[in-house]
C-alpha positions as MATLAB code, in Angstrom:
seq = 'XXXXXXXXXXXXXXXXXXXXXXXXXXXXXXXXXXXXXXXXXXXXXXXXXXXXXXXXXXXXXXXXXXXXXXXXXXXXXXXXXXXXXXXXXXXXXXXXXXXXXXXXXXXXXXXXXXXXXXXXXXXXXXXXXXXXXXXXXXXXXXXXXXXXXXXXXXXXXXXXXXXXXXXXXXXXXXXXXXXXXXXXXXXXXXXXXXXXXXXXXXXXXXXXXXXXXXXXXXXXXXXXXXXXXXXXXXXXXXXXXXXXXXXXXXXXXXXXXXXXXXXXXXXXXXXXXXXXXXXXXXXXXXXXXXXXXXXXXXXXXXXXXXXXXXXXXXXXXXXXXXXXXXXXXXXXXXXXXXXXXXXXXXXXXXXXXXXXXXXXXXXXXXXXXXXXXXXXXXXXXXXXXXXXXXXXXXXXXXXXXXXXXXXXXXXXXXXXXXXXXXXXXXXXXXXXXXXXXXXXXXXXXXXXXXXXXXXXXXXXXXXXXXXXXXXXXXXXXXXXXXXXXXXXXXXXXXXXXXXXXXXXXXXXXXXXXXXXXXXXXXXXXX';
ca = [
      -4.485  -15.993   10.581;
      -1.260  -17.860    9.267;
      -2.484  -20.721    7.584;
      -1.345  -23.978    9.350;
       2.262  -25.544    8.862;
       3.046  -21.968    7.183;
       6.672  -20.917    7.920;
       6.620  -18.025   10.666;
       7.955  -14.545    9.677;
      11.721  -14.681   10.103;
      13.588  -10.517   10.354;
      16.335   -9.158   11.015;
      16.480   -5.551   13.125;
      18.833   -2.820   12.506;
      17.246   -0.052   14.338;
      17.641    3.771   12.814;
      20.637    5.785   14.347;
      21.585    7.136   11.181;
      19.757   10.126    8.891;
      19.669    9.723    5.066;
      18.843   11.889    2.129;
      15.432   12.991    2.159;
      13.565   12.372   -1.142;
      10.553   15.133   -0.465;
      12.522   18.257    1.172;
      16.085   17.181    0.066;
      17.486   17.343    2.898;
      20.938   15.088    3.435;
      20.352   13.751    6.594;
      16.995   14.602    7.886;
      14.792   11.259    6.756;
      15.315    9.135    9.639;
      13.429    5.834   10.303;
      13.620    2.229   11.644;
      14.337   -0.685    9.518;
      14.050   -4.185    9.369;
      15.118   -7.359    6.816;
      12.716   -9.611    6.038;
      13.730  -12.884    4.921;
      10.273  -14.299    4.952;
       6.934  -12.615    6.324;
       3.230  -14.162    6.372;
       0.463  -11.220    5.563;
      -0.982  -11.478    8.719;
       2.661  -10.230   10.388;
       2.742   -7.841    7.207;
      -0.951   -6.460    7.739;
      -0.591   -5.773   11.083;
       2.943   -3.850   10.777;
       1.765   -1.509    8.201;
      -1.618   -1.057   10.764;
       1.496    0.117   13.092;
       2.751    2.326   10.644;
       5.383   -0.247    8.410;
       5.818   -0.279    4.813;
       7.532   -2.969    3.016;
      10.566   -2.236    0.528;
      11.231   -5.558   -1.681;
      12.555   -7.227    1.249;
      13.510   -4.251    3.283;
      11.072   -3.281    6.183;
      10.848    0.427    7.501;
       9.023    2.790   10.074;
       9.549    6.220    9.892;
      10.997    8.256   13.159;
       7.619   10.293   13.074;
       8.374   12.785   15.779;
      12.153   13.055   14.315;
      12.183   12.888   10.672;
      11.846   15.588    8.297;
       8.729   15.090    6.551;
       6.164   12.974    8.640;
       4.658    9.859    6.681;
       1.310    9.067    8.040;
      -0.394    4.958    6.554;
      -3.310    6.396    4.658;
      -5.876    4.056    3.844;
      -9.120    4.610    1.704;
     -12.629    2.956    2.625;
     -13.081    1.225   -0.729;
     -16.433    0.091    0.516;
     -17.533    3.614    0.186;
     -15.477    5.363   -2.050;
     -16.303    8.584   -3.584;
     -15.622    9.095   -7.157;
     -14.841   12.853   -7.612;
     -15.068   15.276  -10.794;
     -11.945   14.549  -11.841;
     -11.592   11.049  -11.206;
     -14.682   10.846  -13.519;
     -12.699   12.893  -16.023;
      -9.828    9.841  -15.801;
     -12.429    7.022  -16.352;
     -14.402    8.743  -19.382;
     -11.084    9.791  -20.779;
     -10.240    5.910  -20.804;
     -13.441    5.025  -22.095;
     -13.456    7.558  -25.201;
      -9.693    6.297  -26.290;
     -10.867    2.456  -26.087;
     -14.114    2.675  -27.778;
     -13.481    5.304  -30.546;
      -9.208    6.091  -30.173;
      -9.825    9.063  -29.084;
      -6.871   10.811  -27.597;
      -7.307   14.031  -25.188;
      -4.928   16.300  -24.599;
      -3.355   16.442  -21.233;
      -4.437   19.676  -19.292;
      -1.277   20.674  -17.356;
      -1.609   20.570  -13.381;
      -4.640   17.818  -14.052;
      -2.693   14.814  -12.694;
      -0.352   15.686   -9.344;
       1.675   12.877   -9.968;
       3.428   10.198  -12.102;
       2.275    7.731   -9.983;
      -0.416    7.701   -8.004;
       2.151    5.711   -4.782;
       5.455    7.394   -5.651;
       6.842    8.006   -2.241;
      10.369    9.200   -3.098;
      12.748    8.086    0.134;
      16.156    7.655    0.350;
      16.986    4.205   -0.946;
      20.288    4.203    0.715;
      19.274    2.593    3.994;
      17.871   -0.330    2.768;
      21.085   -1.617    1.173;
      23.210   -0.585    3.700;
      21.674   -2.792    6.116;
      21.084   -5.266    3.680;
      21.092   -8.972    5.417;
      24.139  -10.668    5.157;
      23.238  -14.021    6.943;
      23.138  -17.689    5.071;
      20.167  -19.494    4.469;
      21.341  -22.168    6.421;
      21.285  -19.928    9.345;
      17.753  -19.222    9.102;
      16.652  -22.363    9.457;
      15.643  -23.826   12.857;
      16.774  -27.010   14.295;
      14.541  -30.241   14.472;
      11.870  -30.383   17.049;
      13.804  -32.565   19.446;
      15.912  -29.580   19.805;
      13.142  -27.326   20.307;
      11.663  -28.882   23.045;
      15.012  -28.382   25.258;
      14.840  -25.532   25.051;
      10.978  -25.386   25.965;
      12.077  -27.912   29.192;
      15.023  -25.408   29.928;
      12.731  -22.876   30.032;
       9.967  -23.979   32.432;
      12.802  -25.131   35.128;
      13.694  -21.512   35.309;
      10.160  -20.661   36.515;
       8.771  -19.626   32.997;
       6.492  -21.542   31.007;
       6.718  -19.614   27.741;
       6.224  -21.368   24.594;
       8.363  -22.505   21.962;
       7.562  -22.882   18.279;
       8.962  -25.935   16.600;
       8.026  -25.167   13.493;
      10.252  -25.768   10.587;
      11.321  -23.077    7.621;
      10.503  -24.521    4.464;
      14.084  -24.388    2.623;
      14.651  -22.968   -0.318;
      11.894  -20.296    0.213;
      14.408  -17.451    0.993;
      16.401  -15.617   -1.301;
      18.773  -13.301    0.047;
      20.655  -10.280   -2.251;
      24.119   -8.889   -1.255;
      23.854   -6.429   -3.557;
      24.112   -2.857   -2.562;
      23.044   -0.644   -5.372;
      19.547   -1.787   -5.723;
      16.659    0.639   -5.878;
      13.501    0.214   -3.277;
      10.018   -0.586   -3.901;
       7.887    2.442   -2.908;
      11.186    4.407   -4.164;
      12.294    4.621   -7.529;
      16.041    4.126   -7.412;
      19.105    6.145   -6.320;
      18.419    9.088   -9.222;
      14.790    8.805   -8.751;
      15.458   10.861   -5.909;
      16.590   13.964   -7.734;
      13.974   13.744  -10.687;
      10.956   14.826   -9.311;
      10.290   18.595  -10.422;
       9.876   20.801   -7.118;
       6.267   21.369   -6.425;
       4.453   24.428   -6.985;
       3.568   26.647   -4.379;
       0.560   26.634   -3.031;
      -0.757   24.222   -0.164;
      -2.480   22.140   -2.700;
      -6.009   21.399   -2.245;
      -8.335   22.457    0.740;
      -9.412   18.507    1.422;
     -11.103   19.926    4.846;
     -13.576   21.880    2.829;
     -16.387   19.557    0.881;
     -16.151   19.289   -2.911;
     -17.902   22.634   -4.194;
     -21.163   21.459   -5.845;
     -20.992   20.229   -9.514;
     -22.894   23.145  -12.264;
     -23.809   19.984  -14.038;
     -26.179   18.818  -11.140;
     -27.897   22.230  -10.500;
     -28.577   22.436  -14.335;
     -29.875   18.702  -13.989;
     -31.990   20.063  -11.120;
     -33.479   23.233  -13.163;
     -34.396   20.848  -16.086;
     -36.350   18.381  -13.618;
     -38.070   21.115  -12.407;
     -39.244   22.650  -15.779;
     -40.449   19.479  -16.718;
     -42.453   19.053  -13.828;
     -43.710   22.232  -14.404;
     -44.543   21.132  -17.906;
     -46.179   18.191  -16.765;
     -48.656   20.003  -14.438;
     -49.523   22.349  -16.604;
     -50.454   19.625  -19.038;
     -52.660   17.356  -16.831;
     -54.072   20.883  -15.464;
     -57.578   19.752  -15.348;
     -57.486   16.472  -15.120;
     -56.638   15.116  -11.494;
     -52.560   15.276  -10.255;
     -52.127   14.582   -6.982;
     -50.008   16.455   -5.014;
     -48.145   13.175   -3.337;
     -48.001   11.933   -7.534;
     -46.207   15.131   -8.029;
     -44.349   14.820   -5.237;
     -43.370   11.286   -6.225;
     -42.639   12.174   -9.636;
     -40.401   14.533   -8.868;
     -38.189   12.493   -6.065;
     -37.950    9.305   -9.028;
     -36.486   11.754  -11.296;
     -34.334   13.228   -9.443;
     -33.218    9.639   -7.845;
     -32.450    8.113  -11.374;
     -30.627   11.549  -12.423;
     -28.726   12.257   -9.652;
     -27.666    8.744   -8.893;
     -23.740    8.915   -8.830;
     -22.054    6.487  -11.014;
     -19.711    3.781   -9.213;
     -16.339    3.261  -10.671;
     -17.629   -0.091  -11.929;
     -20.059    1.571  -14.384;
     -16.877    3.714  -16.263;
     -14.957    0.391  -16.120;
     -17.357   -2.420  -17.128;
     -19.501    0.261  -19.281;
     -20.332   -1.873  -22.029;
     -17.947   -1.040  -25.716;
     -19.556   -0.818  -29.153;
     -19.091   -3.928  -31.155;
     -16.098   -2.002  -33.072;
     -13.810   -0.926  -30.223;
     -11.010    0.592  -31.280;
      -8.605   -0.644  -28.784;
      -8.962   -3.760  -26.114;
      -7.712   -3.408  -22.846;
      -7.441   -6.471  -20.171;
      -6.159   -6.351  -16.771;
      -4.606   -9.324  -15.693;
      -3.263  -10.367  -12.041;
      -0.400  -12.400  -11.699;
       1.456  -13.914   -8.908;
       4.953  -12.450   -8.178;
       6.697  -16.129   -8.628;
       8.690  -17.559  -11.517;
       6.919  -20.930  -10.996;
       3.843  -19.159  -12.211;
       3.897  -19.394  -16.067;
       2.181  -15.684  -16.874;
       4.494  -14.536  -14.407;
       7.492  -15.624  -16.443;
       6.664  -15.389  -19.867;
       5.616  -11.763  -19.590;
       8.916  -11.134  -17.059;
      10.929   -9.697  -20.032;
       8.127   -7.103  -21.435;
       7.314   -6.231  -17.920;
      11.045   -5.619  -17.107;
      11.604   -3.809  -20.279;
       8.857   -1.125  -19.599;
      10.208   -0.655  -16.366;
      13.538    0.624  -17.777;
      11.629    2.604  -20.375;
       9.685    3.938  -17.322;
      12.717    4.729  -15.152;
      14.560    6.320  -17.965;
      11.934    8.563  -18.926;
      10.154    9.959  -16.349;
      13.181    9.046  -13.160;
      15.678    9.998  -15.364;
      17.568    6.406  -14.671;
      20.743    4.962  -16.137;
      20.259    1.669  -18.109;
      22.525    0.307  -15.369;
      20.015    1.445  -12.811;
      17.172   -0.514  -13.934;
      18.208   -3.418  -15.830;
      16.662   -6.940  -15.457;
      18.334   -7.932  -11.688;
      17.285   -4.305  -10.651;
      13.943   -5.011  -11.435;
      13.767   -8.197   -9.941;
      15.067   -7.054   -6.613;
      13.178   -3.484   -6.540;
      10.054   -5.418   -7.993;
       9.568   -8.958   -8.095;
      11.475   -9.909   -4.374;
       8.479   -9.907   -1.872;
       9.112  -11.474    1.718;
       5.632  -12.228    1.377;
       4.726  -15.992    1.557;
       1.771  -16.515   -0.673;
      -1.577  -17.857    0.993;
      -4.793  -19.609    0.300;
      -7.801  -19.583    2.946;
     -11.188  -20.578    3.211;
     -12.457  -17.398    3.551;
     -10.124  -15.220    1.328;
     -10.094  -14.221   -1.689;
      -9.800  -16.925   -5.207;
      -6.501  -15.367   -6.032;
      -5.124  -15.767   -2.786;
      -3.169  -13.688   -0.536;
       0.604  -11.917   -1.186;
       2.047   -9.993   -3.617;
       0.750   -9.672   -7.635;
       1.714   -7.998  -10.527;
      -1.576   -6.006  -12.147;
      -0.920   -5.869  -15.789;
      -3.024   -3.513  -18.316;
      -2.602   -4.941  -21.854;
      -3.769   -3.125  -24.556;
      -4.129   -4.653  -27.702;
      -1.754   -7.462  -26.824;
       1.079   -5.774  -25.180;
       1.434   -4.355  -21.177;
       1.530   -0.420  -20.849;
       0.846   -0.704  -17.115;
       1.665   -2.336  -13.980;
       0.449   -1.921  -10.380;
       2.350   -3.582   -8.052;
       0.201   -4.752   -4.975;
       0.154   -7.008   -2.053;
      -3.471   -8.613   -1.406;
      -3.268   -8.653    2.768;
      -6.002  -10.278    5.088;
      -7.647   -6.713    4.900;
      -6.309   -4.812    2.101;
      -5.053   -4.127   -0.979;
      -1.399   -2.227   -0.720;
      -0.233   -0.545   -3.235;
       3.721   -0.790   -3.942;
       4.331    0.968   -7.238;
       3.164    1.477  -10.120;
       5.380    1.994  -13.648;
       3.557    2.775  -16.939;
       4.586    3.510  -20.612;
       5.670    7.388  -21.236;
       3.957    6.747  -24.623;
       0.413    6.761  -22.814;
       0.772    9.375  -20.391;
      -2.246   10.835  -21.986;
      -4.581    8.043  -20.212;
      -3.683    9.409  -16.727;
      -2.691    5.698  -15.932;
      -1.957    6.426  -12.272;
      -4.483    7.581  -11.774;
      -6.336    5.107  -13.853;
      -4.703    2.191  -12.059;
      -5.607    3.676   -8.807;
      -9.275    3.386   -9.422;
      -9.211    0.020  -10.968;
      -7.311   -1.212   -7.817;
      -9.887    0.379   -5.989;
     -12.950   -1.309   -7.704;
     -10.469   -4.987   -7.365;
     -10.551   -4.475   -3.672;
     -14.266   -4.021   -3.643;
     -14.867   -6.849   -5.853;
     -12.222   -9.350   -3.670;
     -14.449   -8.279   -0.738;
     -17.370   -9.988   -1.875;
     -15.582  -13.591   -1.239;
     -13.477  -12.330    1.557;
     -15.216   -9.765    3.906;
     -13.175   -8.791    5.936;
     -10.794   -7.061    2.839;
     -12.165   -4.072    2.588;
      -9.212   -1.022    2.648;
      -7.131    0.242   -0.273;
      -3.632    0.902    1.364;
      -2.385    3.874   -0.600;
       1.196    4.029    1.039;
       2.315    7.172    3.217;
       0.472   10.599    3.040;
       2.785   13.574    3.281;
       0.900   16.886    4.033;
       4.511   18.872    4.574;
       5.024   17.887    0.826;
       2.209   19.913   -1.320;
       2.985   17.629   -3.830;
       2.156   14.448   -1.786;
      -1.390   15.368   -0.737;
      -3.118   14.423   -3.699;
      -3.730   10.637   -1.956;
      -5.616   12.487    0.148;
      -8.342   13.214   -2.454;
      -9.198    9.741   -2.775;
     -11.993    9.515   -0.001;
     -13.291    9.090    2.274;
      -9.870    8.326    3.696;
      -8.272    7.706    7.070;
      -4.790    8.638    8.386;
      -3.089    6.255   11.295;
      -2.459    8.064   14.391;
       1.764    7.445   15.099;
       0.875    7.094   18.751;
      -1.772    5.069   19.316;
      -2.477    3.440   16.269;
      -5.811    4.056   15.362;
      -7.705    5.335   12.030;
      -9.171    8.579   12.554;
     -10.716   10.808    9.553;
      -8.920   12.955    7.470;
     -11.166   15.496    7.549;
     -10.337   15.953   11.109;
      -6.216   15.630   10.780;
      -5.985   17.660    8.218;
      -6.369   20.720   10.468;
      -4.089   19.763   12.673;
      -1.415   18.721    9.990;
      -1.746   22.934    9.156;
      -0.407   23.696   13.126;
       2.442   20.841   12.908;
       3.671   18.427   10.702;
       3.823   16.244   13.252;
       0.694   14.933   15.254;
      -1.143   12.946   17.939;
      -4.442   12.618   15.949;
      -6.134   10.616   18.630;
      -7.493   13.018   20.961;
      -8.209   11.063   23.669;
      -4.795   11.742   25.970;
      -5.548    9.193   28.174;
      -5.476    6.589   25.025;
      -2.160    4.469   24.618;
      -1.031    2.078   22.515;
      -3.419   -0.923   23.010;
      -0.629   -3.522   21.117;
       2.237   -2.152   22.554;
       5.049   -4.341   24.685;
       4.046   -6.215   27.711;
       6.288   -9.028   28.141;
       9.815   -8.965   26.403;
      10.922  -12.454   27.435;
       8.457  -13.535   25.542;
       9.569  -11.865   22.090;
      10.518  -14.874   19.863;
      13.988  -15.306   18.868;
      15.681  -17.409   15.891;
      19.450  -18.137   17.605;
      22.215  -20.867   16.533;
      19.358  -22.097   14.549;
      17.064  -22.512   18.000;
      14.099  -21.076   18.813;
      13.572  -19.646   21.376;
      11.853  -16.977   23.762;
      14.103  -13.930   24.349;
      13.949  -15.062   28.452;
      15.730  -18.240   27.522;
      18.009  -16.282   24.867;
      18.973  -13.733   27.269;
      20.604  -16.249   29.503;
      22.641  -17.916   26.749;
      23.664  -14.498   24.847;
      27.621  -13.705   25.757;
      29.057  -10.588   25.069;
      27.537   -7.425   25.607;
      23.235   -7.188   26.513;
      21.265   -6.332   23.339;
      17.891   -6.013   25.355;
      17.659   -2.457   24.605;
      17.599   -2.930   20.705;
      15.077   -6.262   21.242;
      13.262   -3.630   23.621;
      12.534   -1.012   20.823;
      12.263   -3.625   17.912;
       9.497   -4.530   20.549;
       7.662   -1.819   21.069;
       7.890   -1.210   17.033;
       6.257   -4.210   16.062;
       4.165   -4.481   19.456;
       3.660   -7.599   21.559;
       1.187   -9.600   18.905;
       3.998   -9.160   16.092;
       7.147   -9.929   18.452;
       5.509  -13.603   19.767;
       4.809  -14.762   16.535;
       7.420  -13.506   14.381;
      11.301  -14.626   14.752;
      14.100  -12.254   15.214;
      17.287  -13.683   14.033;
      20.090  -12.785   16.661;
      23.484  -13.988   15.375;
];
């Protein structure tokens, strides 16, 4: 759905040979996974990698080796549509409400929240900057169509009539980092990695079990049903039908049992003398955009405070370039379309303000059929407001409300769930949910994975062993390729290329992104 004249995803491969420092199960060597640079990505590419099982880092790319690596990372996505708010969510939203309206401040009961963060998956940040893209921008951009179309002619007199884009990457849209020591979106920096307390034992939750049923409800029950007994006995004489009864009994219990949505904690209307006054603002991730830029310096300055405190960071670890490269780098190029959302599509910055400063901010990308969450950073000072939690549901409720104008955005992309890490199954609580089978590539349940997950850490989920992978790799001559500045398919490429073949590393970058992402994307080959 790349809007038209829109510059065409433009990566670099650099496969996965080498195992790095697991951030879960500590483990030196055992987190293994392919990765890939983006120097410029559309969300349509971008959607459908992480529907293959991608997750972006700032600019850095990556697909765990599922059936290699130490601690599996299945996509999880949530059905916003029809999201169930549980107990405790509840507990997060009328905690909220209470410190807003009247300051009250409730004391945090220990073992309530699971996490920091409600996306906080803690991977090695090491391979990201190791393979860190070294080529110029002047590399990256393709030759004039005249050139183009040589290539396309050189093509069809070899027997193949593949075809060649001629588009032309807007300049100055790029911005390439050689820095090395740079932390990675979805991970917080190099000492994140040994901050995290280990996790109590215990497998966590029983998610395959449904939610034991709430004391509050039955006692809601026994009052309807004394009242109705009341009632009778009052109009004893006169004549109560038994469908009336019968129908005043189902209204009550309708109106009393009817759960509330997260947008009735959220917009709940506040008394007229509020203590506090939150706002939740999205902003583009640009410095052209002026909100973007004139709250860069708060915003960067509670991400230190956050990094200090609860990742135990250096100063030097998350200063202001830090930031921008772990935070405010997307590959993303931002999109309007008729049919999506106001804001548009790519990557935002949701800030909480309360009382005219930010205490919060959820980083997201808004995708042709999701919201992804990247991170999220807070102030220590409010830890009391559950704010991952928090932020979780209110990005929830935004990608319910951004349906209404685009319909086909319905998911809330929570990241990777990790059932070998107890402490990483929490997302999973956020349903209903679905987990992304690392074979085939299709959604199933968690409620039926999650028994499975118990047997192995690594699974099939789809069940159907006849099913394959529906997008994988037909045709690799026709895998686009971005060479001397040409494009090109890799047929064509193939022929030109001297030195030793590459096809098996263009074969598995290939198969990884499947056929759809490998003719419209452009790998750079130097």
């Amino acid at each position: 759905m790349a809007a038209a004249g829109s510059s065409p995803s433009i990566v670099e491969y650099f496969g996965g040979e080498d195992g790095y420092r697991c951030g879960y199960c500590k483990n030196e060597s055992g987190n293994l996974s392919h990765g890939m640079w983006a120097h410029s990505m559309t969300v349509q590419d971008y959607q459908d990698l992480i529907d293959r099982g991608w997750r972006r880092s700032g600019k850095y790319v990556y697909k765990p080796i599922m059936n290699q690596t130490c601690c599996p990372q299945y996509t999880i996505r949530c059905q916003a549509l029809h999201f169930q708010t549980s107990k405790s969510h509840k507990k997060v939203l009328k905690k909220m409400l209470k410190f807003i309206s009247k300051g009250d401040v409730s004391k945090v009961v220990s073992g309530e929240e699971p996490m920091d963060s409600h996306i906080e998956d803690v991977v090695s940040c090491d391979f990201a900057y190791k393979s860190e893209s070294r080529v110029s921008q002047s590399e990256l951009t393709p030759l004039s169509v005249d050139h183009a179309e040589r290539v396309e002619n050189e093509d069809k007199e070899t027997g193949e009539t593949k075809e060649v884009d001629q588009q032309t990457v807007e300049s100055g849209s790029l911005q390439i980092c050689a820095d090395r020591d740079t932390p990675v979106p979805g991970e917080p920096s190099h000492s994140a990695k040994t901050a995290h307390a280990p996790p109590k034992p215990g497998k966590g939750a029983d998610l395959s079990k449904p939610p034991c049923r709430k004391a509050k409800d039955i006692r809601k029950e026994r009052k309807l049903q004394k009242l109705l007994q009341n009632q009778t006995r009052t109009l004893e004489g006169s004549q109560l039908q038994a469908g009336d009864q019968g129908c005043l009994l189902q209204n009550s219990k309708s109106k009393a049992n009817q759960p509330k949505t997260i947008e009735d904690f959220i917009f709940d209307t506040l008394p007229d003398d509020a203590r506090h006054k939150l706002e939740v603002r999205l902003v583009p991730v640009s410095f052209e955009d002026p909100q973007f830029k004139s709250s860069f310096n708060q915003s960067a300055t509670l991400f230190a405070k956050y990094q200090m405190a609860i990742h135990k960071d250096t100063p030097s670890d998350c200063g202001e370039n830090e930031f921008t490269r772990f935070l405010c780098d997307s590959p993303l190029e931002a999109e309007n379309a008729p049919n999506g959302p106001e804001c548009g599509y790519g990557s935002f910055h949701q800030q909480y303000w309360l009382d005219g400063k930010i205490i919060a901010v959820g980083v997201i990308d808004i995708l042709p059929c999701c919201v992804s969450s990247v991170y999220l950073y807070y102030d220590p000072d409010y830890s009391f407001l559950s704010l991952g939690v928090y932020s979780a549901l209110r990005e929830i409720a935004f990608t319910r409300q951004l349906h209404e104008k685009a319909p086909d955005l319905c998911f809330y992309y929570m990241g990777f769930y990790i059932h070998s890490c107890p402490k990483m199954r929490y997302k999973g609580q956020y349903r209903p949910s679905d987990l992304l089978c690392p074979e085939t590539y299709v959604w199933t349940p968690i409620e039926q994975c999650l028994p499975l997950l118990e047997h192995s850490k690594y699974c099939r989920f789809n069940q159907d062993v006849k099913a394959v992978d529906e997008g994988r790799i037909k045709e690799l001559g026709r895998v686009r390729v971005l060479h001397k500045r040409t494009v090109m398919p890799y047929s064509v490429y193939k022929k030109r290329r001297k030195g030793p073949s590459d096809e098996a590393s263009v074969q598995q970058y290939a198969s990884l992104v499947g056929q759809t992402c490998s003719e419209r994307m452009l790998l750079f080959r130097s």
